[in-house]
C-alpha positions in Angstrom: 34.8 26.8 39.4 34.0 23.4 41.0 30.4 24.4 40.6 30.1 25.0 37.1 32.1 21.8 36.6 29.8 20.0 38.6 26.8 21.6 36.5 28.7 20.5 33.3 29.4 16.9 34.3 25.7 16.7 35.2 24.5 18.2 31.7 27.1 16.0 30.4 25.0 12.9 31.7 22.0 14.2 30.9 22.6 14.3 27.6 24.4 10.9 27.6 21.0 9.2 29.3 19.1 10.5 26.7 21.1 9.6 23.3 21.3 6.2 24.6 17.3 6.4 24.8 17.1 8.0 21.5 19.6 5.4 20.3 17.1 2.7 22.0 13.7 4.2 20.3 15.8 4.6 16.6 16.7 0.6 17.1 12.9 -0.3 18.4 11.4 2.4 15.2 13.9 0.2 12.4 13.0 -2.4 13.5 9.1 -2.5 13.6 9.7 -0.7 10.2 11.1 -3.7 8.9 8.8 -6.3 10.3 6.0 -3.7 8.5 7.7 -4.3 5.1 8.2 -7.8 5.4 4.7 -8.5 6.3 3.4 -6.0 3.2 6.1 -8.2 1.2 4.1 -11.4 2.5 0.5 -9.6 1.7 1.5 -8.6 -2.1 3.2 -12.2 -2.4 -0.4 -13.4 -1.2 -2.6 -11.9 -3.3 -0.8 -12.2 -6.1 -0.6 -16.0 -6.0 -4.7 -15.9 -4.8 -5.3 -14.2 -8.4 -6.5 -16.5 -11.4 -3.8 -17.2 -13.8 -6.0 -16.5 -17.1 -7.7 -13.2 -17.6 -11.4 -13.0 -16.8 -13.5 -13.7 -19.4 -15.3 -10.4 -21.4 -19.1 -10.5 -21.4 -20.7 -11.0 -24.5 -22.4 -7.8 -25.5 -26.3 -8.3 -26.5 -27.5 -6.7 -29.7 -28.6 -3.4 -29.5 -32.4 -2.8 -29.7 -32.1 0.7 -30.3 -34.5 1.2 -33.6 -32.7 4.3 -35.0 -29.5 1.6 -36.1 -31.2 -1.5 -36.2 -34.3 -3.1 -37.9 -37.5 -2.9 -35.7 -37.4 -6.8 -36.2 -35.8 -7.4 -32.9 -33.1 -8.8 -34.7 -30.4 -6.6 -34.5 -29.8 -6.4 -37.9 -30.1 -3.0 -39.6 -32.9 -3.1 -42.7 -31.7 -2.3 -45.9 -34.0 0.8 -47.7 
């Protein structure tokens, strides 16, 4: 009886030892977690201060060329028949 006693108060502190580690590595995980999220937090704030305030500007579109729609003329402009 003593023996299995014995063998239970040693699983007993087995099991103790390593829920405190566990306990220990679930701290140490949070809290890296959270100094992840706070530096993302400081990235987004970042880049979206670093971005221009007005929207690009759009590219001015050149007149089409293409003979079919347009006068041969280079102008652009489509000839009247």
């Amino acid at each position: 009886m003593e023996s299995t006693t014995l063998k239970q108060d040693d699983k007993i502190s087995h099991l103790r030892t390593e829920n405190a580690s566990l306990q220990e590595q679930l701290s140490s995980s949070k809290k890296a977690q959270e100094e992840a999220e706070e530096r993302l937090s400081q990235m987004n704030q970042e880049m979206s201060s670093s971005k221009p305030s007005s929207p690009r500007p759009t590219r001015r579109r050149t007149p089409s060329t293409n003979s079919s729609r347009t006068g041969n003329d280079g102008t652009g402009l489509r000839s009247i028949s």
